[in-house]
C-alpha positions as CSV (number, residue, x, y, z in Angstrom):
1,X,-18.2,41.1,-13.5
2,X,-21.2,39.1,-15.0
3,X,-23.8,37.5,-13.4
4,X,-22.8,34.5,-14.9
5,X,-18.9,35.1,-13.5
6,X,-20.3,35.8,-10.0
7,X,-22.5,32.5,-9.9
8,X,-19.3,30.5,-11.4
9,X,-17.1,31.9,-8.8
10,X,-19.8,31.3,-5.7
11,X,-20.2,27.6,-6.9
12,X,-16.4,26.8,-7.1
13,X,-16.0,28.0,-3.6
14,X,-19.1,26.3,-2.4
15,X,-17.7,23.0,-4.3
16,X,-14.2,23.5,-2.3
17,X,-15.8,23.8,1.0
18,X,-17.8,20.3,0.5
19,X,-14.6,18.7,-0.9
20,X,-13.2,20.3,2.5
21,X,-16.2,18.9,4.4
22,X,-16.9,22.4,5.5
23,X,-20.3,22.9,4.8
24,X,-23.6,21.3,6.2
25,X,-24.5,18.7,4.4
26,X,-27.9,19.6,5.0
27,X,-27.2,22.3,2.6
28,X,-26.5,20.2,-0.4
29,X,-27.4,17.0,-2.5
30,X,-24.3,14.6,-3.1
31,X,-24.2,13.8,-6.7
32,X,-23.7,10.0,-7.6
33,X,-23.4,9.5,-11.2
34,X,-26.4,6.9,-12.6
35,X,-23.2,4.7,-14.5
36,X,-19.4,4.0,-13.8
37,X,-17.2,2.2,-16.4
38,X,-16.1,-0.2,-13.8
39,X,-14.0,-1.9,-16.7
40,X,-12.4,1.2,-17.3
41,X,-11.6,2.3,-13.5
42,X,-10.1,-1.2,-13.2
43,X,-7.5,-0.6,-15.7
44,X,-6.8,2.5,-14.9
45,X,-5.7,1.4,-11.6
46,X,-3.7,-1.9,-13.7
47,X,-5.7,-4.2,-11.8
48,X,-6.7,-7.7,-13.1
49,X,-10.3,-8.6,-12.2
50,X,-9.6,-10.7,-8.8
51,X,-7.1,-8.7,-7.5
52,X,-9.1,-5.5,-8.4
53,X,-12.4,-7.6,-6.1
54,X,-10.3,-8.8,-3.2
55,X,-8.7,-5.2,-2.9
56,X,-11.9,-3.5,-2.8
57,X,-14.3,-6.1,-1.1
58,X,-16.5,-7.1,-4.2
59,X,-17.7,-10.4,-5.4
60,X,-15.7,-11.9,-8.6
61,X,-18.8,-12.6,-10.5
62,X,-20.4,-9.1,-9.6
63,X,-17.3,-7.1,-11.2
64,X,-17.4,-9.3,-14.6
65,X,-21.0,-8.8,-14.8
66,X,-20.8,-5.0,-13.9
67,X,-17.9,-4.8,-16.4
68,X,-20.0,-7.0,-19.3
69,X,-23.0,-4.9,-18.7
70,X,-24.9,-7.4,-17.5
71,X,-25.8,-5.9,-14.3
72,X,-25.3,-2.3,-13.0
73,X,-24.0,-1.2,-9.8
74,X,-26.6,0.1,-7.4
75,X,-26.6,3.1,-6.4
76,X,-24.7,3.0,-3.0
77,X,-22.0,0.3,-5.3
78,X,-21.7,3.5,-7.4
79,X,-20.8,5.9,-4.8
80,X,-18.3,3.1,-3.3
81,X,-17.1,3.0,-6.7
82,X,-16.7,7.0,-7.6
83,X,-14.9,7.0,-4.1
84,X,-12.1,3.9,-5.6
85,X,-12.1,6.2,-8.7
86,X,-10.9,9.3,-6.7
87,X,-8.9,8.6,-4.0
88,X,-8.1,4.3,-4.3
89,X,-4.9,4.5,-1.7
90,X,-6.9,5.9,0.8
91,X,-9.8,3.2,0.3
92,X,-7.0,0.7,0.4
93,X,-5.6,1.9,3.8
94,X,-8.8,2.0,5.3
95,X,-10.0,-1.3,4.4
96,X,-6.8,-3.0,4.9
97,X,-7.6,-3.7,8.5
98,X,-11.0,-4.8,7.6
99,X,-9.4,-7.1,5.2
100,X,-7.2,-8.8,7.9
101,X,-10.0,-9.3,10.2
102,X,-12.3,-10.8,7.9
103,X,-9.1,-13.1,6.9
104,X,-9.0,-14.5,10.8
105,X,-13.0,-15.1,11.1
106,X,-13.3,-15.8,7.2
107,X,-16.0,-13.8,6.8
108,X,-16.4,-11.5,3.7
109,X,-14.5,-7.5,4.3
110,X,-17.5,-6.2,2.2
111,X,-19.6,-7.4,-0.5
112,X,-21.1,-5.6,-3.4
């Protein structure tokens, strides 16, 4: 096998066994991408602008301009945002408590 087979192979098992979260993150640098087509994640998931904010915590007016490119998510919005993007049922279940809180004490789940 090639050099270039060995390092592929290495760095596909090393990418399974972050995805696992079984390696120290001390040993690796979490890749955020620097842009997100929030439009395009939205529809994907067939999500109208509001119901795509309240599910997910955001502010109205932040998602239009994110999605009109008048702003850009930050870099933690982006990392929030690649999470909706790969896994959106699990970031619904775990803020759906949140969300029902907030709803008693009518203060905001999470804000973007």
């Amino acid at each position: 096998m090639t050099k270039l087979g060995k390092a592929l192979i290495q760095a596909a098992k090393e990418a399974r066994a972050i995805a696992r979260g079984e390696m120290d993150s001390r040993t690796y640098r979490v890749h955020i991408p620097p842009e997100i087509d929030v439009k395009r994640l939205r529809e994907k998931l067939q999500m109208t602008q509001p119901e795509f904010a309240a599910r997910f915590g955001f502010k109205l007016a932040t998602l239009r301009d994110w999605e009109q490119k008048r702003s850009l998510p930050v870099e933690h919005a982006r990392a929030y945002l690649l999470t909706i993007q790969k896994e959106p049922k699990a970031v619904s279940r775990a803020l759906r408590p949140a969300h029902r809180a907030a709803r008693k004490s009518k203060q905001p789940a999470l804000v973007a």
